[in-house]
C-alpha positions as CSV (number, residue, x, y, z in Angstrom):
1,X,69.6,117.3,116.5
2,X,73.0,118.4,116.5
3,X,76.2,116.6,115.8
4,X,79.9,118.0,117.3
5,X,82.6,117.4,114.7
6,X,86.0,117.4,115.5
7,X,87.1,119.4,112.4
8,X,91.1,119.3,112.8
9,X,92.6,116.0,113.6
10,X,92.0,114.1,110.5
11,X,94.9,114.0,107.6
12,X,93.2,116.5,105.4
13,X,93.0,119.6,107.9
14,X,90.1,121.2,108.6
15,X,88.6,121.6,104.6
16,X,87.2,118.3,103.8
17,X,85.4,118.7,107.4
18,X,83.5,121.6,106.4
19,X,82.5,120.2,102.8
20,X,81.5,116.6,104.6
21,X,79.1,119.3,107.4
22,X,77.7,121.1,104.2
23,X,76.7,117.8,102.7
24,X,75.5,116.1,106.1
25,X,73.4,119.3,107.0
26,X,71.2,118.9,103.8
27,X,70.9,115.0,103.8
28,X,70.5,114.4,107.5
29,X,68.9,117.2,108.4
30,X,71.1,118.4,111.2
31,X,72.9,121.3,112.8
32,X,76.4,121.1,113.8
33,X,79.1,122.5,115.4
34,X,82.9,122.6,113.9
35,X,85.1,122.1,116.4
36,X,88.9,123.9,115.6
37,X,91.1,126.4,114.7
38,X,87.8,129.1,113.7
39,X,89.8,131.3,111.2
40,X,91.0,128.5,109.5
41,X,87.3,126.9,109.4
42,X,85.4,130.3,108.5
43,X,88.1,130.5,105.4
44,X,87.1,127.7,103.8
45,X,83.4,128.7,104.4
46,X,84.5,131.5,102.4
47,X,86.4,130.2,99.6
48,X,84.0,127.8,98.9
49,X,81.1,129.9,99.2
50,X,78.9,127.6,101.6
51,X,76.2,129.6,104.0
52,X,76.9,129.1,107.6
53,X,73.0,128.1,108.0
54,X,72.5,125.2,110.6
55,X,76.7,125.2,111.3
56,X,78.7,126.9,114.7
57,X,81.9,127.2,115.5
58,X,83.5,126.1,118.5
59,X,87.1,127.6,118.7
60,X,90.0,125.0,119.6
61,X,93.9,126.5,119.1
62,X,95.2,122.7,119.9
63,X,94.9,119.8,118.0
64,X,95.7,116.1,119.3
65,X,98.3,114.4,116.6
66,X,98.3,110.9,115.5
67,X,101.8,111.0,117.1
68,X,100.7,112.5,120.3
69,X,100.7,109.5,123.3
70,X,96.9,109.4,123.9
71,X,96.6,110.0,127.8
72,X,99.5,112.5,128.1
73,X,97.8,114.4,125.1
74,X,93.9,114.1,126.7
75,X,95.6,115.6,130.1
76,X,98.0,118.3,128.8
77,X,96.3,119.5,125.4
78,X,92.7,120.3,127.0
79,X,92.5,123.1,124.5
80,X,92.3,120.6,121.8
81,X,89.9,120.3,118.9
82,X,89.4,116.4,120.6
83,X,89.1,117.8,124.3
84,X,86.7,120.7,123.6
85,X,84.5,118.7,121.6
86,X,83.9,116.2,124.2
87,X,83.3,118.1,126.8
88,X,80.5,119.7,125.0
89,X,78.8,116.6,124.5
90,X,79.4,115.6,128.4
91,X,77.9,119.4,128.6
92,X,74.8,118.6,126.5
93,X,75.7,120.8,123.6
94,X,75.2,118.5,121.2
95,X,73.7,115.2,121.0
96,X,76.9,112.9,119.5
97,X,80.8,113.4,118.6
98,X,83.2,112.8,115.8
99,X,86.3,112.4,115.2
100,X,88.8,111.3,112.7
101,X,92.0,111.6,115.2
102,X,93.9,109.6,117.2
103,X,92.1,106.2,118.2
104,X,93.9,105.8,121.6
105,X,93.4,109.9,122.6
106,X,89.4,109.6,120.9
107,X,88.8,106.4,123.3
108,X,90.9,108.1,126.6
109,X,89.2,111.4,125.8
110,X,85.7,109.7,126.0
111,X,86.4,107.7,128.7
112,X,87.5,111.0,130.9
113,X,85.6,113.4,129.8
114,X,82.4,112.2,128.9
115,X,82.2,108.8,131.1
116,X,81.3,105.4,130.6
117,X,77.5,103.3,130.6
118,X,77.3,102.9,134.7
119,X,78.2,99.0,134.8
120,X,80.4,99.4,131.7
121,X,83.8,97.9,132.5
122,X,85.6,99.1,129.2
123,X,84.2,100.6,125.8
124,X,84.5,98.9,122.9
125,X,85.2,100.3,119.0
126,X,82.6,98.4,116.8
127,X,82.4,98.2,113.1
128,X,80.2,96.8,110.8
129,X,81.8,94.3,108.4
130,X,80.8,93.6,104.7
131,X,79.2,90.5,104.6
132,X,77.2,88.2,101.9
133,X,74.0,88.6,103.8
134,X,72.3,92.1,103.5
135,X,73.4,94.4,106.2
136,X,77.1,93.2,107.3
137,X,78.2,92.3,110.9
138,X,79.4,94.0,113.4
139,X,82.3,93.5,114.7
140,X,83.2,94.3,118.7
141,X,85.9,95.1,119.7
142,X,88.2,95.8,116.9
143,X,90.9,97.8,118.6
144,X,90.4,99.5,121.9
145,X,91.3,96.6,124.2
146,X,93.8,94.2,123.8
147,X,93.4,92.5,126.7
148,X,90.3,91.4,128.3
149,X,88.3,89.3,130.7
150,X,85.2,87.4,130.0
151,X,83.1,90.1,131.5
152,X,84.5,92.4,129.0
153,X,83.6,90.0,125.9
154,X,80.1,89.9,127.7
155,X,79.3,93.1,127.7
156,X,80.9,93.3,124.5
157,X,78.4,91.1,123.0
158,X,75.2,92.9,125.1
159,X,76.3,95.7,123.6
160,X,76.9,94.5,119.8
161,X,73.2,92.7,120.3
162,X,71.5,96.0,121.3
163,X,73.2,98.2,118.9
164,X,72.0,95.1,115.8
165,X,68.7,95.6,117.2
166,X,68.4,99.9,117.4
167,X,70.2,100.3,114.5
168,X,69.3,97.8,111.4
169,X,65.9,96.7,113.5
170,X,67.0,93.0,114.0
171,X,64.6,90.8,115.9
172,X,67.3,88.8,118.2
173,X,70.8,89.4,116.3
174,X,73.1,86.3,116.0
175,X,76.0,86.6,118.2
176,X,79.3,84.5,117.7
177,X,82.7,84.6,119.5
178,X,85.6,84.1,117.7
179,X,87.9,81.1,117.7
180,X,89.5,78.9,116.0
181,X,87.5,75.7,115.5
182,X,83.0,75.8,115.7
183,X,83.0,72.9,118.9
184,X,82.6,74.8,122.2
185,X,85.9,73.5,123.8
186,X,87.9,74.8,120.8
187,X,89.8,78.3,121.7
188,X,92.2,79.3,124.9
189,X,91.3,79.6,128.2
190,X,89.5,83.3,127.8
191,X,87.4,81.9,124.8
192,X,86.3,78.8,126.4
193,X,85.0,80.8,129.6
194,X,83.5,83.9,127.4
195,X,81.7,80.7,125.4
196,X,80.1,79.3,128.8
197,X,79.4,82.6,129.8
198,X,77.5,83.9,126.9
199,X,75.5,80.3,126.3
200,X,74.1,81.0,130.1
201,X,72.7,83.9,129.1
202,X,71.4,82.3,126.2
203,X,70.1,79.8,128.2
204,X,68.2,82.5,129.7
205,X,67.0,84.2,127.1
206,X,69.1,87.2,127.1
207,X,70.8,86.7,124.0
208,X,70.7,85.1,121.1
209,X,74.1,83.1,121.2
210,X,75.6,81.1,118.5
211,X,78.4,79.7,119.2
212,X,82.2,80.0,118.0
213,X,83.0,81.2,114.5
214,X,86.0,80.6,112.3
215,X,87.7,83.7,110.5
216,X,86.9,82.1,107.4
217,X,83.2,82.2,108.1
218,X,82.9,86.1,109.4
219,X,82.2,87.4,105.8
220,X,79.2,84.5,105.2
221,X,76.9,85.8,107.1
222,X,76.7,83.4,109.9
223,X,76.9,86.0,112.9
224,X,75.5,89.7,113.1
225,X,77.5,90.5,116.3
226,X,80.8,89.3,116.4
227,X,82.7,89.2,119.9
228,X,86.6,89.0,120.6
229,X,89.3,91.0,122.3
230,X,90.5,94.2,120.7
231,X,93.8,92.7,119.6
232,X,92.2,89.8,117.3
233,X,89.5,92.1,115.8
234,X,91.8,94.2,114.7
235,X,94.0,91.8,112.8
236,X,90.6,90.7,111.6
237,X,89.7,94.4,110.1
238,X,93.1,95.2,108.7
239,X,93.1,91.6,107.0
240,X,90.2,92.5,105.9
241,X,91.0,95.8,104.5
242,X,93.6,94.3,102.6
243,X,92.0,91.3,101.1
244,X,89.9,93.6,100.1
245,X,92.3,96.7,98.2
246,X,94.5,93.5,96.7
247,X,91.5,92.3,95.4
248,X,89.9,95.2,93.6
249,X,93.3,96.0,92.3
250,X,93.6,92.7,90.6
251,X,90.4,93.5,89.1
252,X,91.7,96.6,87.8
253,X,94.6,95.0,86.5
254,X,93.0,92.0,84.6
255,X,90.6,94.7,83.6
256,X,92.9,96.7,82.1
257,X,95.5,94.0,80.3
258,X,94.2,94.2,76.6
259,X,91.6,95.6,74.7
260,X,89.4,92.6,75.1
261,X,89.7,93.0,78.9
262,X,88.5,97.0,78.5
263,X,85.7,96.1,76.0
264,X,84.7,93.7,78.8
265,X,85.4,95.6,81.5
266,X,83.0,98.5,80.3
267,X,80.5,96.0,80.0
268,X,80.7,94.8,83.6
269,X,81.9,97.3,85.5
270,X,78.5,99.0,86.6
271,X,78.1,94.8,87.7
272,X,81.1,95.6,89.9
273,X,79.6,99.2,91.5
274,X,78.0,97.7,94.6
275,X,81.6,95.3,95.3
276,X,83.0,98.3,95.5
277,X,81.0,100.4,97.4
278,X,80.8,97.5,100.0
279,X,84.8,97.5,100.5
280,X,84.9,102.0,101.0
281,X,85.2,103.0,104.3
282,X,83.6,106.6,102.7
283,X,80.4,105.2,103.0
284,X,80.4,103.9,106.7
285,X,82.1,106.9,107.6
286,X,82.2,106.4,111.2
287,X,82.6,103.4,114.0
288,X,80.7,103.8,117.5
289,X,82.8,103.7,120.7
290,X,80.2,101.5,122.6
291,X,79.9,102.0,126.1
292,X,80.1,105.8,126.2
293,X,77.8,107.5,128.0
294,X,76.6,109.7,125.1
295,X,77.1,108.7,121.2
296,X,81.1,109.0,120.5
297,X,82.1,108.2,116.6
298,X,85.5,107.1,115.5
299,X,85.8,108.3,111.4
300,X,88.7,107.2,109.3
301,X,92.1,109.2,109.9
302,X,92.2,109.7,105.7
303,X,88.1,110.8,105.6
304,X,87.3,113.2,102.9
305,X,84.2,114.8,102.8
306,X,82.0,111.8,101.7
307,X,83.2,110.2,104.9
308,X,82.6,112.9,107.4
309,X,79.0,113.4,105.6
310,X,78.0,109.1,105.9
311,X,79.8,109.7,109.1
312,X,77.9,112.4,110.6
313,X,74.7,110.2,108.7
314,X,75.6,107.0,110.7
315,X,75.6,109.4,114.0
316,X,72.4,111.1,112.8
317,X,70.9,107.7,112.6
318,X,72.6,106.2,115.6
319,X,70.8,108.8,118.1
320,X,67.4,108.5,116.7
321,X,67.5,104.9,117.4
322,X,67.5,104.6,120.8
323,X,70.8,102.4,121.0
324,X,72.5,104.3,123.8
325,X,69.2,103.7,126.2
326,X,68.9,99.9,124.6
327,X,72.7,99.1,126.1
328,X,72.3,100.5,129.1
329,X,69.5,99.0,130.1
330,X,71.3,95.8,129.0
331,X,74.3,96.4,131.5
332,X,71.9,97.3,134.0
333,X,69.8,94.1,133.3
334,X,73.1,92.1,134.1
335,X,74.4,93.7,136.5
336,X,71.5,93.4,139.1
C-alpha cells in the first residue's frame, strides 16, 4: 500500500512531514510518497539521518496557502504540493491522500481532480467525536457544506453508516440527525424533511435510524453517525474543541494551586492519561473527505509528526477496510 502525503502545506513546513512518514512507515507498514519542494524534503532526510527506504519524492515548487481562495488556487497553482498529489491518486499512484492544507482548496482539489462516488451530490468532511461509549461518533458533515438539501443529509448519513461499519466493524451503526428537541416534528423545515426521509429508509431496512439528537446528548453515546449540514457541525466540533482545551486547563490549574493539589495531582494524573488522549487531535490525525472517489484525508493545519503518522495510520486502515466500495454501493443502492 502506499499513502501520498502532501508534505508542504501544513504550519510546520515540510519537517514534521517527513518525521510523521518515518514513523508511519514502520508502524503501518507502508510506502509513501512526499509530495513538495524535494531539496527541502531530501534535507531533512539528511539532518535527521532517516533512510529513504519505503519513501519517494514527488517534486511540487507551489504550495496552496491557508490564505489562498480555494478554487482560484486549485485552478492557477496546478504545480502545487495539493494539486500534484491529487492527481496522482486520480492517476493510481498511490492508494489515498493527505493533507494538512487548506480545507476549502483540499475539498475543491478533490472534487476536480480526483472526482466524486457516481451518485454523490456533495462530499462530506467526517470526524469521529469523543464520546462516553467506546469508539466515539462520527460526525458528518462538519464543515464542507453549509448549505444543503435533504438528499445531501441522506447521503450524508449512507455514507457515515458504511464508513461505522468498514472501519470500527459495527453491525447496523446508530444514525441521528441533529436538532434541537428528540420528537420528530422538532427542527426547521430542512430537519423535519431529512427526518422523514431517513425513517423511510429505515422503514426499509437500509438504515438504522434513530431519530433526532440534542447537542447535549452527542458526547453520550447515543448515535454513532451523526448527520447535519456543514455549518452546524462545525460549530459543533469547534465547541467541542474548546470545551474541551478550557477544561483540561482548569485541570491543570486546580492541579497546580498548592502543594496539596501537586501531591494529588501526581497521584492521579496517570487516572487522567486516557481524558487526555481522547481530547488530542494527534492521535486521529486525519478526517476522511467522504464521497471522493478514492480515499482523500484532511490532517490538522498545526500536525506535528505524531499526527501525520496516526494520520497516515487512520488512511492505512481506512483502505484496508473496504469503506470506499461499501459507500458506493450505498449511493448506488439508492439511486436505482
Amino acid at each position: 500500500m502506499r499513502i501520498i502525503l502532501d508534505a508542504m502545506s501544513g504550519d510546520s513546513g515540510c519537517e514534521e512531514a517527513v518525521l510523521g512518514a518515518a514513523m508511519a512507515r514502520e508502524r503501518a507498514k507502508v510506502e509513501m510518497t512526499l509530495v513538495g519542494d524535494e531539496q527541502q524534503i531530501k534535507d531533512v532526510f539528511i539532518r535527521k539521518t532517516i533512510p529513504m527506504d519505503g519513501i519517494t519524492i514527488l517534486h511540487a515548487p507551489q504550495v496552496i496557502t491557508m490564505e489562498d481562495d480555494p478554487v482560484r488556487a486549485v485552478r492557477e497553482k496546478r504545480n502545487s504540493s495539493m494539486s500534484i498529489g491529487l492527481s496522482a491518486l486520480k492517476r493510481g499512484e498511490g492508494d489515498a491522500f493527505i493533507s494538512s492544507g487548506n480545507t476549502g482548496a483540499l475539498l475543491t482539489g478533490a472534487t476536480l481532480l480526483v472526482g466524486r462516488v457516481p451518485g454523490v451530490r456533495r462530499a462530506a468532511l467526517a470526524v469521529m467525536l469523543p464520546s462516553s461509549g467506546e469508539h466515539g461518533a462520527l460526525l458528518i458533515d462538519c464543515g464542507a457544506n453549509a448549505e444543503c438539501s435533504s438528499e445531501y443529509l441522506l447521503q450524508f448519513a449512507l455514507m457515515g453508516s458504511a464508513y461505522m461499519e468498514s472501519v470500527y466493524c459495527l453491525d447496523r451503526p446508530r444514525v441521528c440527525l441533529v436538532s434541537n428537541g428528540t420528537e420528530e416534528h422538532k427542527g426547521n423545515p430542512l430537519t423535519q424533511e431529512t427526518h422523514a426521509r431517513l425513517a423511510q429508509l429505515h422503514g426499509e431496512g437500509r438504515l438504522n435510524f434513530c431519530g433526532n439528537i440534542e447537542g447535549r446528548d452527542i458526547l453520550w453515546d447515543k448515535a454513532d453517525v451523526i448527520v447535519c449540514d456543514g455549518f452546524t457541525g462545525n460549530v459543533i466540533l469547534k465547541t467541542i474543541e474548546g470545551a474541551g482545551m478550557l477544561l483540561m486547563a482548569k485541570v491543570r490549574e486546580a492541579m497546580t494551586a498548592t502543594l496539596a493539589t501537586k501531591l494529588a495531582a501526581a497521584v492521579i494524573k496517570p487516572r487522567l492519561r486516557p481524558l487526555k488522549k481522547m481530547t488530542d487531535y494527534r492521535e486521529t490525525g486525519a478526517t476522511p473527505i467522504l464521497g471522493i472517489a478514492k480515499p482523500v484525508f484532511k490532517a490538522h493545519g498545526s500536525s506535528d509528526a505524531k499526527a501525520y503518522a496516526s494520520a497516515i495510520t487512520a488512511a492505512a486502515a481506512y483502505c484496508e477496510s473496504g469503506a470506499g466500495e461499501k459507500i458506493a454501493a450505498q449511493i448506488a443502492q439508492i439511486k436505482a
